[in-house]
N, C-alpha and C positions, 0 to 999 in steps of 0.2 A: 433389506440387507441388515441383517447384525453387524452395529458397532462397537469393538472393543473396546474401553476409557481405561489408560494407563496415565496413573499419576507417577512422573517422571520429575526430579530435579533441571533444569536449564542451565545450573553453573555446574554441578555434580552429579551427573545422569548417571544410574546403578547400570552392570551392566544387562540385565534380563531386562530391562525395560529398555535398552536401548537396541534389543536383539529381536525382541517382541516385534517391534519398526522393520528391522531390517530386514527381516523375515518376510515379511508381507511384500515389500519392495520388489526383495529379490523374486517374489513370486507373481510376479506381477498386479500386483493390488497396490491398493491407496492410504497413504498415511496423512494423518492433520500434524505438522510439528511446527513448537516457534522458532521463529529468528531473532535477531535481535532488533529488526523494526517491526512486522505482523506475522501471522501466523499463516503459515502455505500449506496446500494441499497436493501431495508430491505423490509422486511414482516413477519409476525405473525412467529416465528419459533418454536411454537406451532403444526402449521396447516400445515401438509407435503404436499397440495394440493398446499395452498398458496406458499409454498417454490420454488417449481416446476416453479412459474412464474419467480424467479429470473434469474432458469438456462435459461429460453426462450429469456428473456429482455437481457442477455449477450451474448449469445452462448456460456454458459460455459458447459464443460464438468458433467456429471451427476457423477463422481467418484470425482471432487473437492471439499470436506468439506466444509461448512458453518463457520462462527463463529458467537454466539449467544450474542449478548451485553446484558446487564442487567441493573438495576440500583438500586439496591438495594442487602444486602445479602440473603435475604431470598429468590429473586428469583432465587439466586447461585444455593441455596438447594431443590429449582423446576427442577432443568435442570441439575444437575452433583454431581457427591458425594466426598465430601472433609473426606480425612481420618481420620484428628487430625484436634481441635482447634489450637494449636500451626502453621500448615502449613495453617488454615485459617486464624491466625494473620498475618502470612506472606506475603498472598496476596492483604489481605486486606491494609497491607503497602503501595501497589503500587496502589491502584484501589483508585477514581477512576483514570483511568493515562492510557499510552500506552503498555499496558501487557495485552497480551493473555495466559490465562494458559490451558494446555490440562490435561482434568482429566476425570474420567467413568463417560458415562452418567447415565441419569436416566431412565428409560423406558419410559416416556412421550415425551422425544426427538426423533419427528421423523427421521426415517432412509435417509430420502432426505437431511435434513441435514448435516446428519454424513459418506456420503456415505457407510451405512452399518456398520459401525463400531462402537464397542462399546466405543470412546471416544467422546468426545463432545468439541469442544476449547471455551473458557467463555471469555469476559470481559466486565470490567465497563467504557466508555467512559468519558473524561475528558472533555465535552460540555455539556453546558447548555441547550443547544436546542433539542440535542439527548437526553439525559437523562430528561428532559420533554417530550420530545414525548414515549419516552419507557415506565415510569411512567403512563402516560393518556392512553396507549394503554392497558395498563394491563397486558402484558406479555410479554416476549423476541423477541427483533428483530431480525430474523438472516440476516448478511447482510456483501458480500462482497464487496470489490471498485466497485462503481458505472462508472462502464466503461465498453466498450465491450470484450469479452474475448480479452487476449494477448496484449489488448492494455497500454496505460504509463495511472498509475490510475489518476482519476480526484482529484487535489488540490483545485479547482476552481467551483465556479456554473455557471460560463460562459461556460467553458466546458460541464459540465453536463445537460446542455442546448440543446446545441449545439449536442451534440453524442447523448444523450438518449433520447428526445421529441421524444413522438410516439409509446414508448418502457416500459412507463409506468406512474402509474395513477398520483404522483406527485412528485416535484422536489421543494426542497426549494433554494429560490434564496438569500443567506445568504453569499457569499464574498466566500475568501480565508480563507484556512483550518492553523493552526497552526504551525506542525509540517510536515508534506508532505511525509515525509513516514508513512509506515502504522504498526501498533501496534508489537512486537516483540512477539516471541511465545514460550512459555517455557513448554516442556513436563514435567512435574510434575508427571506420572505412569511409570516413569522409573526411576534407580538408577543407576549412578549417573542423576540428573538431566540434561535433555540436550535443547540446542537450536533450534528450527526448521526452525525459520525466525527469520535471527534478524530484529531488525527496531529502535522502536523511546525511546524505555528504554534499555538503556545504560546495556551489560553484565555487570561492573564493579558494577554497583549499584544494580544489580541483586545479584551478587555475597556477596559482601556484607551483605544481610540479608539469600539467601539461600545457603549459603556454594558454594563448587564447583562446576563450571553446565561445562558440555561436549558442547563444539560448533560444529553443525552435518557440512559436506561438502554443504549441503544444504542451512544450513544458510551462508556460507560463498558465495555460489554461484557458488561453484566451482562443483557442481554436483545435480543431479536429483533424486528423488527418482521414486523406483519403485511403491509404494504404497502411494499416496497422504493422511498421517494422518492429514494435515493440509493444508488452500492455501498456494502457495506458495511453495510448496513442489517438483512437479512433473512437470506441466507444464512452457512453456515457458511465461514467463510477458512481462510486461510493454517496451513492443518494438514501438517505432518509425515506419511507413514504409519506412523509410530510410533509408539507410547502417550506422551502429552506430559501428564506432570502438574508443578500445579502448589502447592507447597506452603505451609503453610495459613500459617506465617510466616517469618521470616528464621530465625529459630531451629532452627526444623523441620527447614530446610536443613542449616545447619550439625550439627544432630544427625545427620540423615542421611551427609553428606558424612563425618564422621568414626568411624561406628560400622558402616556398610555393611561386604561383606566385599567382597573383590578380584575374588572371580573373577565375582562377577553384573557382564554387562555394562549398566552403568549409565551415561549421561554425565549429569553435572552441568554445568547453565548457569547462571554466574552472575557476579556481580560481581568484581575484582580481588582485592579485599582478604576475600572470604569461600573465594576458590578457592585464596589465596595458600599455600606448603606442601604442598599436598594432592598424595598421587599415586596420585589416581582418573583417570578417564577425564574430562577436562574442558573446558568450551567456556569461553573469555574473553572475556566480553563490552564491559570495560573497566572503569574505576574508576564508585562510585557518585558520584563527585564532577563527573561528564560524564557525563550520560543520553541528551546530545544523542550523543554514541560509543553507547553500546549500545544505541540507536535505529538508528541503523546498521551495529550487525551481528547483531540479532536474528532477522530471515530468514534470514541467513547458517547461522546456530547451528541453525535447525530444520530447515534443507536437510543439516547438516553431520551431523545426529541419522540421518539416513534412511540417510548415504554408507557408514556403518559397522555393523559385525556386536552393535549396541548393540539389548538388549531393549527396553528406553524411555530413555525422557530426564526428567530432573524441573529445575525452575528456580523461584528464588525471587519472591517480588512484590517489588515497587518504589512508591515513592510517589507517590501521583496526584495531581500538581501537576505543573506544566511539561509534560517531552517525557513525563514520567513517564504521564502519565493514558493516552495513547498507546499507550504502550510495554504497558501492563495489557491494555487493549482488546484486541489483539493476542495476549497470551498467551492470554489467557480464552478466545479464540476458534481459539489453534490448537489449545489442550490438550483442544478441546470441552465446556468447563466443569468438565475433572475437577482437585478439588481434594484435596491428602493430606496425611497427618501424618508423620513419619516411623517410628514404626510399623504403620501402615496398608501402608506403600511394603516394608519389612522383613516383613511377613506376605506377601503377592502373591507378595513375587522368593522367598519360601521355598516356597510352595505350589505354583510355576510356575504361577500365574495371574496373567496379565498382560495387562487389557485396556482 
């Protein structure tokens, strides 16, 4: 398949590049565009035929949910049924912004989307570029990270380049995404309200406007679900092909990071002030004082793990509040749950078993 590369503005999209998009949409094909947490890989989610090319373009599983972006509210009320004005001011609060709400769909939402189910997940991305091309296209993109399945999503359109040319009709070549992880996911058909993924809007500020929400094991990362009501849910993400662990505290780290020997290729991910000094092999993921920064270059850092002649990669936790809870999700799920100490990591790289 020939892929088109349109370099496109994100805050001031021209209009032929944003028609370019829409075009293709409307025709049923596949566009790469950012949001303002990663880049998605969207088609008509109208058209379940069109849908179908996204699961092809990824190798994603046919039971992983879509989510449907919008830009507007009236095209909420195309694709999902909101019960009360009052929980539509609610979400209208956050939109457009990084919140996914799950709510009943409408019978016009095909079943590729929803894999069979009757919930639909909605949101209104916070880009300019996306929300013009949604607009011109006339109806809902559905569209997940634009990456291959199971892989660390694309923040980048260099990446998106690079991995998907070939895989689909176009890619806009528009920079670095904002925020780097990807939208949070709020079951709104349940009571109490609960979390599915967290991500790039903050439980706290969630909470705040909708009372108490339930956080599932799933958002935390600390479990799988049986039945994938949303991505994110069931299968394994954003993994590296490298051994990604993750160590058991901060401490762990910093023992590691200082008593390792030189020549094992190791990279370290981690904070400013624990990488500060060190001349290991190491990824920066920014100060612990801005989670919302190394929320945004956490994919970067496991994509950057793979680039190099590095045995594994080890990275420390972070604290599950804020973009923090996110930010863990994501680990937990590239590393495949593998967790170490920093003797545990020192025995492996001495045995050359590394898995």
């Amino acid at each position: 398949m020939y892929t088109r590369i349109v370099r496109a503005d994100q805050d001031n999209p021209d209009r032929e590049a944003v028609m370019a998009g829409a075009s293709i949409i409307r025709a049923g094909g596949t566009v790469i565009f950012p949001t303002e947490t990663v880049y998605g890989l969207g088609a008509d989610g109208l058209n379940g035929e069109a849908c179908l090319k996204i699961f092809m373009a990824k190798n994603r599983p046919a039971d992983n949910p879509l989510i449907l972006h919008i830009s507007s509210p009236d095209m909420l009320d195309r694709v999902a049924v909101v019960d009360s004005s009052d929980l539509r001011s609610k979400i209208m609060s956050f939109w457009p912004g990084p919140l996914t709400v799950l709510l009943r769909k409408q019978p016009t939402v095909p079943d590729s989307v929803t894999a069979g189910l009757d919930t639909v997940a909605v949101r209104m991305p916070d880009n300019p570029l996306a929300l013009a091309l949604i607009d011109s296209a006339g109806v809902p993109i559905a569209a997940p990270s634009a990456n291959l399945s199971t892989r660390p999503s694309i923040t980048d359109s260099a990446d998106a380049i690079a991995e998907m040319s070939g895989r689909v009709d176009l890619i806009y070549d528009s920079g670095r995404t904002a925020y780097g992880i990807e939208s949070t996911i709020i079951d709104l058909t349940a009571r109490p309200y609960r979390i599915l993924r967290s991500g790039s809007a903050r439980i706290e500020d969630l909470e705040a406007v909708f009372g108490h929400i339930e956080i599932t094991d799933a958002a935390r990362g600390t479990a799988e679900s049986e039945v994938a009501l949303t991505p994110g849910m069931k299968y394994r993400h954003y993994a590296p092909t490298r051994p990604l662990f993750l160590m058991r505290n901060v401490e762990e780290f910093v023992s590691l990071l200082r008593s390792s020997p030189d020549k094992h290729n190791v990279l370290f991910i981690g904070c400013s002030e624990l990488l500060d000094g060190s001349t290991k092999e190491r990824y920066d993921l920014g100060p612990f004082s801005d989670l919302r920064q190394v929320g945004s270059r956490i994919f970067s850092s496991f994509r950057y793990l793979d680039s190099g002649s590095y045995e594994l990669g080890v990275i420390h936790p972070f604290p599950e509040t804020g973009y923090g809870l996110g930010i863990m999700n994501r680990i937990r799920k590239a590393s495949g749950h593998r967790t170490a100490s920093a003797i545990e990591i020192m025995e492996a790289m001495g045995s050359g078993r590394i898995e």
